[in-house]
Backbone as a printed PyTorch tensor [residue, N CA C, xyz], in Angstrom:
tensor([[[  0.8520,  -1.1730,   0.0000],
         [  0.0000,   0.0000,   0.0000],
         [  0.8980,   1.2360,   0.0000]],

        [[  0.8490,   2.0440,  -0.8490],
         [  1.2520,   3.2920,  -1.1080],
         [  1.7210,   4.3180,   0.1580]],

        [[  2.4280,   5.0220,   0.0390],
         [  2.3080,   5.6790,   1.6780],
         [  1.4880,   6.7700,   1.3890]],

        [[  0.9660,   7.1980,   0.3150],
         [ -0.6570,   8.4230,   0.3480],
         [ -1.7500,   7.6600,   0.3880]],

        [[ -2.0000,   6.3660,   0.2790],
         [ -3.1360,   5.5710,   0.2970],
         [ -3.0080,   5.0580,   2.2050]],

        [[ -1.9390,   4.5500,   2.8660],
         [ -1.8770,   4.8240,   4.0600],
         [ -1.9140,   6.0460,   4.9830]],

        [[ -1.6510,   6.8510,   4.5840],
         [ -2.1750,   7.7190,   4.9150],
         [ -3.3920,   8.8990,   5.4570]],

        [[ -3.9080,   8.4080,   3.9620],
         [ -5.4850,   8.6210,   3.7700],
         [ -6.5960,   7.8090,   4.8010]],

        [[ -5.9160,   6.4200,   4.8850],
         [ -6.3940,   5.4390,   5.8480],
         [ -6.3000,   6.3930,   7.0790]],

        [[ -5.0830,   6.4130,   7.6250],
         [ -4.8000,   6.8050,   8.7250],
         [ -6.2380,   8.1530,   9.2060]],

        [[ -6.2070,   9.1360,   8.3830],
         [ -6.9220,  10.0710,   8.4650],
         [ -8.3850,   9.8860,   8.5560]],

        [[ -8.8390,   8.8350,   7.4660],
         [-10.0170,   8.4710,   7.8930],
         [-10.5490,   7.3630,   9.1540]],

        [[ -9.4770,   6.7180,   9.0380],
         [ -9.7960,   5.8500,  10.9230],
         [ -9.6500,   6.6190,  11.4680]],

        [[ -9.1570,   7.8550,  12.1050],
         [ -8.8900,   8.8640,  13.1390],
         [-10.3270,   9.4210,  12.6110]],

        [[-10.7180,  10.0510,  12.0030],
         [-12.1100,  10.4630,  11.6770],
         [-13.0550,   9.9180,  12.3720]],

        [[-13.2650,   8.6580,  11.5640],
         [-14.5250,   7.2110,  11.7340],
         [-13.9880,   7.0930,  13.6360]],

        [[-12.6260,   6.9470,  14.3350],
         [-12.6490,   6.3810,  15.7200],
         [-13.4920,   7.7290,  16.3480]],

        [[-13.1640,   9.3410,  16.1480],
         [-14.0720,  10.4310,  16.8810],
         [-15.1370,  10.0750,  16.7210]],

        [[-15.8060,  10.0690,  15.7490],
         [-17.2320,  10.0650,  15.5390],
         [-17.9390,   8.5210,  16.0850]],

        [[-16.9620,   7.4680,  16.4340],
         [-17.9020,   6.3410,  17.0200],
         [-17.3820,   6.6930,  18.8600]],

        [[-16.3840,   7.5640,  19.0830],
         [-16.2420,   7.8030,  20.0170],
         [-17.4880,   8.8560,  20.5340]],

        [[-17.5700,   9.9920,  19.6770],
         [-18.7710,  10.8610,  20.2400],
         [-20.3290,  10.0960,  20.3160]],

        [[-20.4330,   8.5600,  19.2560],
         [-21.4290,   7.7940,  20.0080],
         [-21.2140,   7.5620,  20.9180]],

        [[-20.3460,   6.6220,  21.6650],
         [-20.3290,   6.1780,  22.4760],
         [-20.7050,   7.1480,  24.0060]],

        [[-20.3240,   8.6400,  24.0130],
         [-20.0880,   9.6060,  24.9350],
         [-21.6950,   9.5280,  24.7800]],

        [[-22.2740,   9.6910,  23.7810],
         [-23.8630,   9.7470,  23.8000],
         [-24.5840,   8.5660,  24.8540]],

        [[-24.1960,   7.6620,  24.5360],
         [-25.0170,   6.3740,  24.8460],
         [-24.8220,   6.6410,  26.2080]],

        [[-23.2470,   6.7110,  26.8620],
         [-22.7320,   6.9070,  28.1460],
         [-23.6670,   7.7610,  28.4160]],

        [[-23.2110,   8.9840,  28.2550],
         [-23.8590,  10.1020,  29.0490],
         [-25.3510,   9.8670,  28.8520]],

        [[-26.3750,   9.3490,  28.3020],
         [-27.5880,   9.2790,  27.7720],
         [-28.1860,   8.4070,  28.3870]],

        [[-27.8460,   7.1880,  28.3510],
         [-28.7340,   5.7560,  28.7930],
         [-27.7860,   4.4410,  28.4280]],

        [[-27.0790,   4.1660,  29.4670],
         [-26.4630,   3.0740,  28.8290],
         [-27.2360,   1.7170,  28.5730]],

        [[-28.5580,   2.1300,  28.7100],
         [-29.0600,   1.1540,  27.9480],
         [-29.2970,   0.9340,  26.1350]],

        [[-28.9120,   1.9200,  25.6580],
         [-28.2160,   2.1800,  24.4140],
         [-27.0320,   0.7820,  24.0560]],

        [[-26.3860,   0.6100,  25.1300],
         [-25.5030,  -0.4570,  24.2770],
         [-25.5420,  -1.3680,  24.5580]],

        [[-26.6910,  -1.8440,  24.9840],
         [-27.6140,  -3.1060,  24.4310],
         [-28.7900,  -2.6960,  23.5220]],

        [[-28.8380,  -1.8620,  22.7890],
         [-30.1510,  -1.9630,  21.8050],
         [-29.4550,  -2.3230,  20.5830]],

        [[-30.4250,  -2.7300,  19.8310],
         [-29.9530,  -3.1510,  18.3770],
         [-29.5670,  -2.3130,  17.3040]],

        [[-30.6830,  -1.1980,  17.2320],
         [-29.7740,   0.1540,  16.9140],
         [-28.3230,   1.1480,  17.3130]],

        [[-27.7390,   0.7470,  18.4220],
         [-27.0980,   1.3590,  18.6430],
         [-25.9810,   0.1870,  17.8280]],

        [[-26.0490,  -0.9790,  18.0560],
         [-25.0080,  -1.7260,  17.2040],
         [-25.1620,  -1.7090,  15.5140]],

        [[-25.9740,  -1.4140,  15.0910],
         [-26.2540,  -1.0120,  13.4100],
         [-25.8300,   0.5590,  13.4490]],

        [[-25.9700,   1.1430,  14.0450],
         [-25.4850,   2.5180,  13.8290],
         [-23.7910,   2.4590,  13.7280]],

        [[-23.1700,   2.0320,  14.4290],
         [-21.6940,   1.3630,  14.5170],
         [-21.4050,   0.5560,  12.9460]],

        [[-22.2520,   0.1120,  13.0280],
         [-21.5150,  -0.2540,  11.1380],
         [-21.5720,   0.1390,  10.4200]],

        [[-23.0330,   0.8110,  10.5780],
         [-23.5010,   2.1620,   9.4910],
         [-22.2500,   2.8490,   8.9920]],

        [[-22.0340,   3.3360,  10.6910],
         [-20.7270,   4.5110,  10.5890],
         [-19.5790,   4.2990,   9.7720]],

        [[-19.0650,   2.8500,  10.3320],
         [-18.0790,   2.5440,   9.9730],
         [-18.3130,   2.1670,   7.9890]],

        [[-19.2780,   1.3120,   7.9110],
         [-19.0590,   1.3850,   6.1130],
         [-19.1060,   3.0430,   5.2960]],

        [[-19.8620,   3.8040,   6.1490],
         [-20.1060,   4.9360,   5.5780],
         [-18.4730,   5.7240,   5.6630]],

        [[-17.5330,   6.1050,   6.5730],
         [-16.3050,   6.4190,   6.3050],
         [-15.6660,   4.9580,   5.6750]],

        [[-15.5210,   4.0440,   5.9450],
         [-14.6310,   3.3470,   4.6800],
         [-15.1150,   3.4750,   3.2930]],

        [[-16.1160,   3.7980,   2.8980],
         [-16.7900,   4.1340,   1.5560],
         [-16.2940,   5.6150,   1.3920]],

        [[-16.6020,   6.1010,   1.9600],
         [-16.0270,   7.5780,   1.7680],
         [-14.0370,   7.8860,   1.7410]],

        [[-13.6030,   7.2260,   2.2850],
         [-12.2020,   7.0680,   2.5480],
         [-11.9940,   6.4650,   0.4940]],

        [[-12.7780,   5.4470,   0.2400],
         [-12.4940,   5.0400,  -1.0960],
         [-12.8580,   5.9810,  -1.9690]],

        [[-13.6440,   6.3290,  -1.7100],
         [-14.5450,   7.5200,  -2.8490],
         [-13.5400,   8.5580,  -3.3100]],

        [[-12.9660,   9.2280,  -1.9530],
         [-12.2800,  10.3230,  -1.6150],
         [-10.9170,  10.3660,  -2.4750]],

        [[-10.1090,   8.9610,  -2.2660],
         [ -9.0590,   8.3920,  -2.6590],
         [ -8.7350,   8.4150,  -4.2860]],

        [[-10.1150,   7.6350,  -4.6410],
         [-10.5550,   7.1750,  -5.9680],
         [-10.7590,   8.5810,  -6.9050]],

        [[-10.9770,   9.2390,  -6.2950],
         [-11.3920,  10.6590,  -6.7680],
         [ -9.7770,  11.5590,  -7.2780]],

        [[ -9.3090,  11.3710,  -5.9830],
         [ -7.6580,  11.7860,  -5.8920],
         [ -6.8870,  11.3690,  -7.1220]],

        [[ -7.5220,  10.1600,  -6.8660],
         [ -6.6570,   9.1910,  -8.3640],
         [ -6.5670,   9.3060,  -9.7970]],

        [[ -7.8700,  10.1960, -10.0550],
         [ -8.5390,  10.4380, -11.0560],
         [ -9.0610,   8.9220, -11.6360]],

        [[-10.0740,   8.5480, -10.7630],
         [-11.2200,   7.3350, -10.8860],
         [-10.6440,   6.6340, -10.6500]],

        [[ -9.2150,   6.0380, -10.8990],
         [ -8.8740,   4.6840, -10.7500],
         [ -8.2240,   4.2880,  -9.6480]],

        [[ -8.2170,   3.0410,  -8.7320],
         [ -8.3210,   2.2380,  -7.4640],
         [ -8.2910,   0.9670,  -7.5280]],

        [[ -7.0510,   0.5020,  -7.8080],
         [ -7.0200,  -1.4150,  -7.5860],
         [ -7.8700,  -1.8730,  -6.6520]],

        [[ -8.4880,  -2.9890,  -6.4940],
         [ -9.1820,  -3.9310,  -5.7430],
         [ -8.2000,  -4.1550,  -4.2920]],

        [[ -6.9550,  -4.5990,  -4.8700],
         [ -6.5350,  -4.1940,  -3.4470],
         [ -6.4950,  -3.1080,  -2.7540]],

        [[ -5.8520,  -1.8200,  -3.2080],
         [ -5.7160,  -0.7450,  -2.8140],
         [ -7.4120,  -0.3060,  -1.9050]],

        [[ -7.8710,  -0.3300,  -3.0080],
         [ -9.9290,  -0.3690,  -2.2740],
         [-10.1590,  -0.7740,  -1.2580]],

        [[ -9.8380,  -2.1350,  -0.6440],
         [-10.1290,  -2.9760,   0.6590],
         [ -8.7820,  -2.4390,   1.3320]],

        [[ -7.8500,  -2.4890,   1.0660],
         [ -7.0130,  -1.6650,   1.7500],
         [ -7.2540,  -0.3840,   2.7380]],

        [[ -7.0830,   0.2830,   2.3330],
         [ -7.9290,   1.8390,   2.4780],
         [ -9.4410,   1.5770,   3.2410]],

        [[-10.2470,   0.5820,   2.9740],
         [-11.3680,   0.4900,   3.8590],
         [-11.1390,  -0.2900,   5.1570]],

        [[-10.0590,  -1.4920,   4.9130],
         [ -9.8460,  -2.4140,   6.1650],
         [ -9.3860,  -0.8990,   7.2030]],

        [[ -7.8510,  -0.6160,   6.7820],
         [ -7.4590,   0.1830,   7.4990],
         [ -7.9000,   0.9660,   8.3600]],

        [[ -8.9090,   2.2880,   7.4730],
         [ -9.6240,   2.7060,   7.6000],
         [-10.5330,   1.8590,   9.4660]],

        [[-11.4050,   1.0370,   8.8440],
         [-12.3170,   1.1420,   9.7080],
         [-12.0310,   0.1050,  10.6030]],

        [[-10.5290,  -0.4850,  10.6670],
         [ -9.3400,  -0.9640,  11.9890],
         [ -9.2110,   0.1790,  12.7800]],

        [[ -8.5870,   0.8200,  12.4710],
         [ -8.5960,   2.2550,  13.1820],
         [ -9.4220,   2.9180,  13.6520]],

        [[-10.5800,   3.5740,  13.3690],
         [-11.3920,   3.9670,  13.9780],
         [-12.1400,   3.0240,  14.9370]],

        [[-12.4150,   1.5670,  14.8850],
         [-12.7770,   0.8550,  15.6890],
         [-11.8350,   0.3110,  16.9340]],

        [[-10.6390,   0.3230,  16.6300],
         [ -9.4160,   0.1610,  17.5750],
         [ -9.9970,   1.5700,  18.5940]],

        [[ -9.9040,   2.7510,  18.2060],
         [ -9.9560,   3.9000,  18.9390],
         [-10.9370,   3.5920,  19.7000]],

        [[-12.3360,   3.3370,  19.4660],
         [-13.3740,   3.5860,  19.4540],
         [-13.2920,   2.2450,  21.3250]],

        [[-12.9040,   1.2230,  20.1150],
         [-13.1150,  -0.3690,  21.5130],
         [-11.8740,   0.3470,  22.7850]],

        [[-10.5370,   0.8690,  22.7680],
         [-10.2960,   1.2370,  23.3040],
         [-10.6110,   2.4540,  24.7990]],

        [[-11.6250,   3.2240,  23.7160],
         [-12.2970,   4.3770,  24.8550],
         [-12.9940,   3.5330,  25.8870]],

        [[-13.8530,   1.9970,  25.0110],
         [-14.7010,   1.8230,  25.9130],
         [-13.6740,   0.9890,  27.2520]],

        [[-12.6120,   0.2550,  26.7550],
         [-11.9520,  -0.4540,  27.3480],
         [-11.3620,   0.7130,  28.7280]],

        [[-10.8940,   1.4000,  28.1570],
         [-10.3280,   2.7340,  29.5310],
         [-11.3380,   3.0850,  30.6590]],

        [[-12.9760,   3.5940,  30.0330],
         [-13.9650,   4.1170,  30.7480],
         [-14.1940,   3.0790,  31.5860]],

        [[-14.4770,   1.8190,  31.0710],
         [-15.4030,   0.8100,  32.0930],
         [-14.0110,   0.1730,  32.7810]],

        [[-12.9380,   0.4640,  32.6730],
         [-12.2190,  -0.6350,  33.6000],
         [-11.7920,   0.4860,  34.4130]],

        [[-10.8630,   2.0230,  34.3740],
         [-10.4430,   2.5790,  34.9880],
         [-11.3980,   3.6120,  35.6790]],

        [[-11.9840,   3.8070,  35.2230],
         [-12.5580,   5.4300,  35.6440],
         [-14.6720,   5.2450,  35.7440]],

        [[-15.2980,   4.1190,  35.2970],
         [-16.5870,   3.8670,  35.8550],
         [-16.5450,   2.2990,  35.7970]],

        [[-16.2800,   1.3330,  36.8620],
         [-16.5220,  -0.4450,  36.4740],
         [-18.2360,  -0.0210,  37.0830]],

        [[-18.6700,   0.3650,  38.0310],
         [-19.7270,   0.2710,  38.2440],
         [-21.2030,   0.4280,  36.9070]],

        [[-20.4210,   1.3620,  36.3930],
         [-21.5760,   1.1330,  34.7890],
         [-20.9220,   0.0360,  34.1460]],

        [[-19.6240,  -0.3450,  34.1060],
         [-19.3760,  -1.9630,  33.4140],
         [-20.3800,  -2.8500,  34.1330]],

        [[-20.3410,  -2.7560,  35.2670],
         [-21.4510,  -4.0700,  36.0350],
         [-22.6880,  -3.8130,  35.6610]],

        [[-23.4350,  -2.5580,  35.5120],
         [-24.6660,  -2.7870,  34.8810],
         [-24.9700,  -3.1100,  33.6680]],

        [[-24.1610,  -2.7760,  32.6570],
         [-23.9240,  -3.0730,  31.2200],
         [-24.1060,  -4.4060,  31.6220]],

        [[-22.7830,  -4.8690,  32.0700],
         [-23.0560,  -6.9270,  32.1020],
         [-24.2590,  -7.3030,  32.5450]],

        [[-24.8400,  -6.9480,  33.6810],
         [-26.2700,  -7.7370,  33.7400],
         [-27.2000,  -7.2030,  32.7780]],

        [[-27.3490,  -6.0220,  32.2540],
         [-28.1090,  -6.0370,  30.7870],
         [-27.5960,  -6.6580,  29.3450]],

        [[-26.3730,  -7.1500,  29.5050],
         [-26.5100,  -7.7360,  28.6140],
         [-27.1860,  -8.9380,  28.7870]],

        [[-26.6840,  -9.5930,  30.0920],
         [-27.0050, -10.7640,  30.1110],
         [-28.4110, -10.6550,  30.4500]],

        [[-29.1220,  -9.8330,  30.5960],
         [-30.6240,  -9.9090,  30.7210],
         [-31.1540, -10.2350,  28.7930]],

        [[-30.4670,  -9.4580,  28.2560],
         [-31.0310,  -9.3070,  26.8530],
         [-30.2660, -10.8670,  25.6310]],

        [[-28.9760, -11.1700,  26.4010],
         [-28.6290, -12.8440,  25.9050],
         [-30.2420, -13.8290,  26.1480]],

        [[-30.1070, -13.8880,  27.9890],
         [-31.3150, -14.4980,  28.1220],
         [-32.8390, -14.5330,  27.1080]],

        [[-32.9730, -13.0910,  26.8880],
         [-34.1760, -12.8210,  26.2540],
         [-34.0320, -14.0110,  24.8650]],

        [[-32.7830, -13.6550,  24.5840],
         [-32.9760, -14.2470,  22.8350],
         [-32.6700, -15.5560,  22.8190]],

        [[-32.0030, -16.1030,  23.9170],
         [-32.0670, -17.7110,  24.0200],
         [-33.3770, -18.1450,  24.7030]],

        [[-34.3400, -17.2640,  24.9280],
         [-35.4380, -17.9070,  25.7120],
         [-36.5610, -17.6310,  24.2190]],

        [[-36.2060, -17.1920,  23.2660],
         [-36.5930, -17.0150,  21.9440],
         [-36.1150, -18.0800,  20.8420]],

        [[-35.2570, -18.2180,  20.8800],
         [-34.2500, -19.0930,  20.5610],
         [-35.0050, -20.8600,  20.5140]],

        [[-35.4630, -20.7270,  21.6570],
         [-36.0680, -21.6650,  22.4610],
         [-35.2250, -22.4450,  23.2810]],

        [[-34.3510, -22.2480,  23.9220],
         [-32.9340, -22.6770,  24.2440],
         [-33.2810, -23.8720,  25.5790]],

        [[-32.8980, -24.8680,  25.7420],
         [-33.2040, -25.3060,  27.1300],
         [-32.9420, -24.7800,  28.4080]],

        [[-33.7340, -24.7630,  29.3430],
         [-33.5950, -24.2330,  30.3170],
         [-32.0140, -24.0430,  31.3420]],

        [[-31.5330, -25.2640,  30.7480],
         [-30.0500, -25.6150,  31.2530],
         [-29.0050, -24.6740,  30.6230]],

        [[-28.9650, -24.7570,  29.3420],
         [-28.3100, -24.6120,  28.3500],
         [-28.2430, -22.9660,  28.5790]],

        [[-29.5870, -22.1000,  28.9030],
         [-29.3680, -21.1490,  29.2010],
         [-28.7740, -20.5370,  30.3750]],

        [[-29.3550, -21.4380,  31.9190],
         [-28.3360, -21.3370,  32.7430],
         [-26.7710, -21.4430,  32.8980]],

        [[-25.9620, -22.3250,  32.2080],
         [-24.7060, -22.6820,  31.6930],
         [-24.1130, -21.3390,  31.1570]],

        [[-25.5080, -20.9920,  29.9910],
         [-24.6860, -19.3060,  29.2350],
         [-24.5020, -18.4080,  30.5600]],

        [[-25.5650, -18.0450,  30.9410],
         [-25.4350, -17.1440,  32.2490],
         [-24.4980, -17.1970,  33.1800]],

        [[-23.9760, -18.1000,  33.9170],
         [-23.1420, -18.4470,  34.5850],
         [-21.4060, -18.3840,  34.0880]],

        [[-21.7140, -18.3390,  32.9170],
         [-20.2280, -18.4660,  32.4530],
         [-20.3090, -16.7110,  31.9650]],

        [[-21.3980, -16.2250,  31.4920],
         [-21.2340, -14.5440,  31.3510],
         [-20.4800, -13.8100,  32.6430]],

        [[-21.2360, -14.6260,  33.7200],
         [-21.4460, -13.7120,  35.0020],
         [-19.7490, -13.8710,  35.1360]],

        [[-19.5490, -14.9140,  35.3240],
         [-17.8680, -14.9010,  35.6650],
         [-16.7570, -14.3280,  34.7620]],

        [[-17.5310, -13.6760,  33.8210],
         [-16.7010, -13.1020,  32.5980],
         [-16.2400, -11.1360,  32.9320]],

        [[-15.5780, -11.0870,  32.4380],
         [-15.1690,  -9.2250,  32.8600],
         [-15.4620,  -9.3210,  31.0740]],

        [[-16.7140,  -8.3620,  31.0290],
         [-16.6320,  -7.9640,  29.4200],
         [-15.7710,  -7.1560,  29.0530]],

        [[-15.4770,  -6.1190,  29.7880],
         [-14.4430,  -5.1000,  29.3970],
         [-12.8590,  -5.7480,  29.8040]],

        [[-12.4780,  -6.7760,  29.5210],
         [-11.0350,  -7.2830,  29.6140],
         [-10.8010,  -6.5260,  28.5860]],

        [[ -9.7030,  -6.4150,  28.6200],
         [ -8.5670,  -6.4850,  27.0820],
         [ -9.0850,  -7.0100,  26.0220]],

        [[ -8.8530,  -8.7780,  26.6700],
         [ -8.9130,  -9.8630,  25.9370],
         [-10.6430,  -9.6010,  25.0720]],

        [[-11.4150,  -9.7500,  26.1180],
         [-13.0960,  -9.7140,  25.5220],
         [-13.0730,  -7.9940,  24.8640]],

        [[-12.7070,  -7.0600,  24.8050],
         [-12.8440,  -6.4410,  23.9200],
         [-12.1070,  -6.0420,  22.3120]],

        [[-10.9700,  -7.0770,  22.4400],
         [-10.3460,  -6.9700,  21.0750],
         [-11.4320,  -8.5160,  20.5170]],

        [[-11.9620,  -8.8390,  21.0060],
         [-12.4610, -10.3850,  20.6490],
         [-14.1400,  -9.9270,  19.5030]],

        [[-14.4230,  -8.7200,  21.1870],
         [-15.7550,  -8.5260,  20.2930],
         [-15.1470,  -7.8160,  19.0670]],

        [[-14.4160,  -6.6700,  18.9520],
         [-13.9200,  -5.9370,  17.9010],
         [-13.6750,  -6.5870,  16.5660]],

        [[-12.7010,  -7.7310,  17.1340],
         [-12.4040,  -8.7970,  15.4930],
         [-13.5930,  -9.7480,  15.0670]],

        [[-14.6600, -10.1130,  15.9610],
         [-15.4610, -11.0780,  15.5880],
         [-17.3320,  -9.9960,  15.1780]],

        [[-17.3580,  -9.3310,  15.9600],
         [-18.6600,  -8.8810,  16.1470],
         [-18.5670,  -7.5440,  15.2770]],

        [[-17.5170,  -6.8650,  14.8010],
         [-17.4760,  -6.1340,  14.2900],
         [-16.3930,  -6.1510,  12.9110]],

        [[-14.9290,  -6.6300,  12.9620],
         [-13.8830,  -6.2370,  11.5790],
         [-14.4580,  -7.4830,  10.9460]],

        [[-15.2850,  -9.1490,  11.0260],
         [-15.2880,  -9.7930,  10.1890],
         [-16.4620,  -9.7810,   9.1660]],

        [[-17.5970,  -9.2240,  10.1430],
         [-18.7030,  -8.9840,   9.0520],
         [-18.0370,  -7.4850,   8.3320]],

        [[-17.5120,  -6.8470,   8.6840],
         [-17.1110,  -5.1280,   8.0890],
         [-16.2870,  -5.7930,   7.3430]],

        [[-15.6180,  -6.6390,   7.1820],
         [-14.1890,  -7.0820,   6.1490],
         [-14.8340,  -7.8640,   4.9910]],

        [[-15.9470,  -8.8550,   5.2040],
         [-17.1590,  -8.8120,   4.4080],
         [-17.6270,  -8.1420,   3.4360]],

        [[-18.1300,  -6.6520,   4.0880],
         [-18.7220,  -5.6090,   3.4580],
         [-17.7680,  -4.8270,   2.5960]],

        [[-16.4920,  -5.1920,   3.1780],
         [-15.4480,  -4.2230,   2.9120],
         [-14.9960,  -4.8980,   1.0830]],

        [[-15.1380,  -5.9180,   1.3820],
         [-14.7320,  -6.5500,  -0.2040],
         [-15.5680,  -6.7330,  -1.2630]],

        [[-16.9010,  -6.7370,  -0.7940],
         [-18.0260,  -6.1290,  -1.4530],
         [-18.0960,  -4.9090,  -2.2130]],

        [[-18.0650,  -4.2050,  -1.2800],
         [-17.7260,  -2.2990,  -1.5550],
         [-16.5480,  -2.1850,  -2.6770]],

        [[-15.3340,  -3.1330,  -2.1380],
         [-14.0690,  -2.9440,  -3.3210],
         [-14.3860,  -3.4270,  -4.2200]],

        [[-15.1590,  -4.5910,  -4.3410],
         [-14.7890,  -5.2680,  -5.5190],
         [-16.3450,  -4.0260,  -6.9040]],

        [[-17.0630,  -3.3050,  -6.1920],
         [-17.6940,  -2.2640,  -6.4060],
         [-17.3320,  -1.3190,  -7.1510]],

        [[-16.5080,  -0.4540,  -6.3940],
         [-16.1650,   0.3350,  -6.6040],
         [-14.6000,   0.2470,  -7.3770]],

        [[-13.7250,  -0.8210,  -7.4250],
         [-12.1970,  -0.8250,  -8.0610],
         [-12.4500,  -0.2800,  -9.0700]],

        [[-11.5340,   0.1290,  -9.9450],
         [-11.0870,   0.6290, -11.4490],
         [ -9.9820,   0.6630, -11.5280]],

        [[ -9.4480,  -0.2870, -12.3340],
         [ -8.2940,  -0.2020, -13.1210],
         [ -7.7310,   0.5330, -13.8500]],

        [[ -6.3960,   1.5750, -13.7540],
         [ -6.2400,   1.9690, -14.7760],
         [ -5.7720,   1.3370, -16.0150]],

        [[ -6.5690,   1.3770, -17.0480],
         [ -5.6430,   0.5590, -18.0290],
         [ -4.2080,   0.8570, -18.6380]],

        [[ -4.0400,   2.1790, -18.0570],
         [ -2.6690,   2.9280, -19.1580],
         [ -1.4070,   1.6890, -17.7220]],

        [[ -2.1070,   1.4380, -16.6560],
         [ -0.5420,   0.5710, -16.2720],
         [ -0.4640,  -0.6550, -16.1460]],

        [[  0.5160,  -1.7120, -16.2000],
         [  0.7670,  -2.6040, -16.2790],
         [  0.0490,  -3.6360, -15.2870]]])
């Protein structure tokens, strides 16, 4: 990757991490029951495809239209690594150093709202106790559990979307080899 195409990354993950950071200050300061709703986690990808699309657009534009397929997912992975690194980080600082007591309510709403959907699910009664029990003994805001949700719950479906979008939007120039 180019060092103006890294670059550009750089600028737009620093972008995309403020703006999922000033969600997050919302939800906090607002209702942290926000991050357990389902909207507040679609708004988070929203965000994020909407600056990695824009990071390509922007780029592609620079280029005068043309953008390899790699370069494309490039520029979007980056991109919206970065701003989500920033973003899982704020939450990782707030709930472990400076409020665990809203980490502890977060965890029992989540695990109120797991329950809900395994009791939807139709889950056995056991099977759901087992989940619960192993939540409860869990610190969501580790390190570990927040780079976990980041790569699984968020960069693999976005890395998904992300090659979608490239394989979209690429253009070749033909004048190079």
């Amino acid at each position: 990757m180019e060092k103006s195409l890294k670059s550009q990354a750089i600028n737009y993950g620093v972008y995309l991490g403020i703006c999922l950071s000033l969600l997050f200050f919302f939800a906090y300061i607002s209702d942290l029951n926000l991050f357990v709703n389902f909207w507040y986690g679609i708004s988070i990808y929203l965000i994020a495809i909407i600056f990695g699309a824009i990071a390509i657009l922007k780029t592609k534009i620079r280029l005068h239209g043309f953008l390899s397929f790699k370069n494309c997912f490039s520029l979007y992975f980056l991109t919206v690594l970065i701003g989500l690194t920033i973003s899982s980080m704020l939450s990782y600082i707030i709930f472990n150093f400076f409020d665990t007591d809203s980490a502890e309510v977060l965890k029992e709403k989540s695990i109120e709202k797991m329950v809900e959907v395994l009791e939807q699910m139709k889950k056995p009664s056991e099977e759901i106790e087992a989940t619960v029990d192993a939540a409860k003994s869990n610190n969501l805001y580790s390190i570990s559990n927040v780079f976990k949700g980041l790569n699984f719950n968020y960069l693999v479906p976005l890395s998904i979307i992300g090659l979608l979008l490239s394989a979209a939007l690429q253009k070749n120039n033909p004048n190079q080899a």
